[in-house]
matplotlib code that plots the C-alpha trace (Angstrom):
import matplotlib.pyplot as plt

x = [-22.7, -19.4, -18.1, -18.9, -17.1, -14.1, -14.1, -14.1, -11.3, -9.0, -9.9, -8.7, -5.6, -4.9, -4.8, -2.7, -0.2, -0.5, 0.1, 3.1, 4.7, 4.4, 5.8, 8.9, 9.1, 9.3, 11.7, 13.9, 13.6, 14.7, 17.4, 19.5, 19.0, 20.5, 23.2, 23.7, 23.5, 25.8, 28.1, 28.0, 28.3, 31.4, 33.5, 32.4, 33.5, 30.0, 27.1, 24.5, 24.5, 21.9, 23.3, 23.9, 19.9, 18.7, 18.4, 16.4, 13.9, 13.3, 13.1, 10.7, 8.3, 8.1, 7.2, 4.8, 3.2, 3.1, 1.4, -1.3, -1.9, -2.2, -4.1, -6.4, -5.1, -5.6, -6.6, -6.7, -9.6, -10.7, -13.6, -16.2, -15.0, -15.0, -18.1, -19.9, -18.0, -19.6, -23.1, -22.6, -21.8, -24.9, -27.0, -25.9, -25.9, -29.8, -30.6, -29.0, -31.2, -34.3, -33.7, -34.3, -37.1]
y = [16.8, 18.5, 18.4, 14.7, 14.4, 16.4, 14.5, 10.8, 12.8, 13.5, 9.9, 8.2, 10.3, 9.9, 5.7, 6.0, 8.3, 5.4, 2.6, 4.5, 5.4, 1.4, 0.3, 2.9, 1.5, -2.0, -1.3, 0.4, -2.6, -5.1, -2.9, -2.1, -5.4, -6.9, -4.8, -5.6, -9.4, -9.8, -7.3, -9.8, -12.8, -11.4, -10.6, -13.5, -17.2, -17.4, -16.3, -17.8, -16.0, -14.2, -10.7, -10.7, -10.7, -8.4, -5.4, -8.0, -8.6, -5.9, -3.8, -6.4, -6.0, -2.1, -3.0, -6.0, -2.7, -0.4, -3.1, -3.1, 0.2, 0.3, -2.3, -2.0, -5.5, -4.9, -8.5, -5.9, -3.0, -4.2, -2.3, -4.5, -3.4, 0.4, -0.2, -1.0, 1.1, 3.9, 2.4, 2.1, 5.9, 7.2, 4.7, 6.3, 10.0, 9.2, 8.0, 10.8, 13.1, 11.5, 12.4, 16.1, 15.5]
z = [-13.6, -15.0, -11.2, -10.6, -13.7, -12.3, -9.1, -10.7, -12.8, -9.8, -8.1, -11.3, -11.4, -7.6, -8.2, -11.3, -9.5, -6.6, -9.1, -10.7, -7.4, -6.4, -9.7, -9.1, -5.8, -7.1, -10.4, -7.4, -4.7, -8.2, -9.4, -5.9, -4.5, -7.6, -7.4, -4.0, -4.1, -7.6, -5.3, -2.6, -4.4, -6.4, -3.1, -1.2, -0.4, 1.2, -0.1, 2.3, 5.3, 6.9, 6.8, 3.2, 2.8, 5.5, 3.3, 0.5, 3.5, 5.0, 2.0, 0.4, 3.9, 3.2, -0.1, 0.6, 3.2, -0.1, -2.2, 0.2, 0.2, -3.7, -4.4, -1.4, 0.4, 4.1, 6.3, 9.7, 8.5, 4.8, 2.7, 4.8, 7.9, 6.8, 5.3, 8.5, 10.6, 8.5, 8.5, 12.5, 13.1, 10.7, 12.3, 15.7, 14.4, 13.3, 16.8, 18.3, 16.0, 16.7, 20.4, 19.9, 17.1]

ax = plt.figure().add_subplot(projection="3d")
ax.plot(x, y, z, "-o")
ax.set_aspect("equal")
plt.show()
């Protein structure tokens, strides 16, 4: 029981460390892109323009990708998908068994 214990333990610790690295990520993404934008927008007659944003947007996808892979938000291979991907290899497995039974 003490080893179950130990496991949930290390599970628990593993999503917390996940969590913390995302909100890092995020304080990170908030701070530089500030800085980058009020930089901008100081030296600037024009503000609006496409390159001015590129880092915002492309940063923000890389941290859309982390999100997902935090908080478990996946629309290609979600837990139901891996759920009966799992069910369909032991299901296979215990056919192939029962051939040499």
């Amino acid at each position: 029981m003490e080893q179950f214990d130990q496991e949930k333990y290390k599970r628990a610790k593993k999503k917390i460390e996940e969590l913390k690295g995302f909100y890092i990520h995020l304080a990170v993404y908030v701070i530089i892109n500030t800085f980058i934008l009020v930089n901008i927008y100081m030296h600037t007659d024009d503000f609006w323009q496409w390159p001015h944003f590129v880092t915002l947007f492309g940063w923000g996808i890389g941290l859309g990708f982390h999100a997902s892979k935090v908080f478990g938000f996946n629309l290609l291979f979600g837990k139901d998908w891996e759920e009966k991907q799992i069910q369909k290899y032991i299901e296979e497995d215990e056919k192939e068994m029962d051939k040499y039974r």
